[in-house]
N, C-alpha and C positions, 0 to 999 in steps of 0.2 A: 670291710664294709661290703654291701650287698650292691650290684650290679642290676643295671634296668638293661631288660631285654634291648635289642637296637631297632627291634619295632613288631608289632602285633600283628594277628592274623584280623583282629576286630577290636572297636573302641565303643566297648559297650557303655551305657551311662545314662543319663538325665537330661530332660530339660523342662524346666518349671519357669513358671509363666507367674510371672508377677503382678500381673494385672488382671488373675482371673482366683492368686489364692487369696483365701477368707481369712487366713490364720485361726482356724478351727483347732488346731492339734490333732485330727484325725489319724495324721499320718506319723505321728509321734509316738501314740498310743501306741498303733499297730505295730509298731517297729519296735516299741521296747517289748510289744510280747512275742512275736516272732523271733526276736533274736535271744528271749530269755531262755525258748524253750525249742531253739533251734540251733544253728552252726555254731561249735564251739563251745564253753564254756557258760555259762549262764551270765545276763548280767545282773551284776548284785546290788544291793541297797545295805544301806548300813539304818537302824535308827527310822523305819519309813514310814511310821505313825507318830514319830518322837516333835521333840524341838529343833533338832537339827538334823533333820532329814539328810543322806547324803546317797545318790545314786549312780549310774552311767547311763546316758542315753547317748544314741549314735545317730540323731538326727533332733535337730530343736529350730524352733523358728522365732525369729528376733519381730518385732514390731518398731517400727518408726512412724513418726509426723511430717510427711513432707506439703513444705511452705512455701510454693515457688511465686516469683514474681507477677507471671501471668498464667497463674491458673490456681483454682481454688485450691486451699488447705485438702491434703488425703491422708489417710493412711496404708502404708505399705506394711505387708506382712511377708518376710522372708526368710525364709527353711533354710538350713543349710547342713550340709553332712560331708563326709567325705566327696572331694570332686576327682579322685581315680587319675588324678594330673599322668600326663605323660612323659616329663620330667619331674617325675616324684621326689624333693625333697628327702622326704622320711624313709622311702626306700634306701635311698643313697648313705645315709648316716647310720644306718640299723648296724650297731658290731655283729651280732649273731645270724644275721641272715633270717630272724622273724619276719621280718617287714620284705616284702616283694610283691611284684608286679605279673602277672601273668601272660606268659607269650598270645596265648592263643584267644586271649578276650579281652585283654588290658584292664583287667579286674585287681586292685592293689589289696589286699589279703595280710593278715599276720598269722601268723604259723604261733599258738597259744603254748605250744608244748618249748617252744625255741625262746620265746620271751623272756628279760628278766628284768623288766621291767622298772627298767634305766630312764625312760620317760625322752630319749634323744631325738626319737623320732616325735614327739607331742611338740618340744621346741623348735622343731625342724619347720612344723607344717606350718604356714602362714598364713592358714583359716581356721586353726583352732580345731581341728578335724577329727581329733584323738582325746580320749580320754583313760583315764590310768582306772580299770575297774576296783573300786573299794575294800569288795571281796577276795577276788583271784590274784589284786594285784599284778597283772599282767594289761596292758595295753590291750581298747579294744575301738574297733571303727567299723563304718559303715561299708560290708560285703555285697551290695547290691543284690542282698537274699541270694549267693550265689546255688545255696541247697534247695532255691525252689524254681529258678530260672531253667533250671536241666533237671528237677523230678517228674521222671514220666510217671509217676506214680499219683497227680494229681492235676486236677482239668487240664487243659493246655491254656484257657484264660486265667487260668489262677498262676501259673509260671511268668510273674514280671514281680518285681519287689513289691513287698509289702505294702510301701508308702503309697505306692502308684496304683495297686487295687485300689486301697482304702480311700482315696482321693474324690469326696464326693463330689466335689468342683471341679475335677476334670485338670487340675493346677498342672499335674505332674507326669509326665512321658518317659518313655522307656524304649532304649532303642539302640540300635550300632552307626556308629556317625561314620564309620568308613564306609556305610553303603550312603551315596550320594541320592539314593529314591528312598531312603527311611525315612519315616515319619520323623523321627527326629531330627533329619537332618533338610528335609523342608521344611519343617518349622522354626527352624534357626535360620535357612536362607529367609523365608516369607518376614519373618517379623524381627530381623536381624537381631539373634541370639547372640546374647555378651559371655564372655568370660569373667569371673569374678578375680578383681584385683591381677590385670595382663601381667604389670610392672613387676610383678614377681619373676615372671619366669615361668613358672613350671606348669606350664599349657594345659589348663584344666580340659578334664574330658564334659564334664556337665557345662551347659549352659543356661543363662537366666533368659526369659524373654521379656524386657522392659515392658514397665504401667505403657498401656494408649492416653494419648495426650487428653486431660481432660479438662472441659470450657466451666466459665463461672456461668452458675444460675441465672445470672439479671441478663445474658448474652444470649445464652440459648432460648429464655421467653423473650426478650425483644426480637426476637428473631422467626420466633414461629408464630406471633403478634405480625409482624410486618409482612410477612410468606402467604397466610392461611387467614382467608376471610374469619370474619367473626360470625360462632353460630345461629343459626334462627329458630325461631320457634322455641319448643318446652325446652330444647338444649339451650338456648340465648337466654332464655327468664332465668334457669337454671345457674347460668354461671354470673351473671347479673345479680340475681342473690348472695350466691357468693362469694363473689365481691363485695356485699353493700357487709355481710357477716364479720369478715375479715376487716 
């Protein structure tokens, strides 16, 4: 079995904000084509104009309905990909030593040439993190674009993962949580950044930053009714119309 370093020079990773993503798939796109035609192996599709479409993608976002007692009906839209855990699971079970963890970024990586694609590590992980590619048949997961984060061969803004350029809402940060002044890791103290599923164990390096609480409709106009005089003039006929419309 494969051994996790006994601790990192950096804990490089994520943190996406839940209350500011759109569930666009922006960041889906760009990541299956960066990674088609970047680190590693391509990822494959079997069938991808057929009836049974069958692919790999390294990052997907789930959509929910949340109903809460005091506070309107939302929807939550939430990404999820490899969280680069610092008690990695999948590391730990890998027989061949494909799957590891990197000392000097805490970057968890598969080695594509050492794979054979045993699937131990995809049962291992307890966010579903991995996927078996169709094509290469070899395990494959989210590198946090490790070939573009260190290419000096392209902008110095273009070197953060694919997902986090391509993020036209801003959803998604990129950063080393062992520096206590990174952006990412003031945004996880400012707006207390969760772990996904603690009870596991295996100390994710990404963090989510929970929806802001949001008020029901009839609360916030009784509210800015009772605060804010009522208009006068062409604005007061105006919204006085609109009313009588309504």
């Amino acid at each position: 079995m494969t051994s996790l370093p006994p601790a990192t020079e950096k804990a490089l990773g994520l943190v996406i904000d839940l209350d500011t993503c759109v569930g666009c798939h922006a960041c889906v796109v760009n990541c299956k084509e960066w990674n088609t035609g970047g680190y590693g192996a391509p990822l494959g599709d079997l069938d991808p104009y057929g009836d049974e479409p069958v692919g790999s993608f390294l990052n997907r976002i789930h959509t929910f309905e949340v109903s809460p007692d005091d506070a309107p009906a939302s929807i939550v839209h939430f990404p999820k990909s490899c969280l680069h855990c610092a008690d990695a699971p999948c590391v730990t079970v890998c027989p061949t030593g494909a799957s590891y963890k990197r000392s000097e970024d805490g970057i968890v990586l598969v080695d594509e040439s050492m794979c054979i694609g045993c699937g131990l590590c995809a049962w291992a992980c307890p966010y579903g993190a991995r996927e078996m590619d169709p094509v290469e048949n070899v395990m494959k997961k989210c590198t946090l674009c490790v070939d573009r984060i260190y290419n000096e061969n392209i902008p110095k803004e273009d070197r953060e993962p694919a997902c986090v350029r391509t993020c036209p809402a801003g959803a998604r940060h990129f950063g080393d949580f062992s520096d206590p002044a990174s952006n990412v890791s003031r945004l996880v103290a400012e707006r207390g950044g969760m772990d996904l599923m603690p009870e596991m164990g295996t100390a994710p390096v990404n963090k989510y930053l929970p929806p802001r609480p949001k008020t029901r409709p009839d609360t916030a106009a009784a509210s800015t009714s009772a605060n804010e005089p009522a208009p006068e003039g062409f604005l007061g006929w105006l919204d006085r119309a609109l009313e009588r419309l309504g």
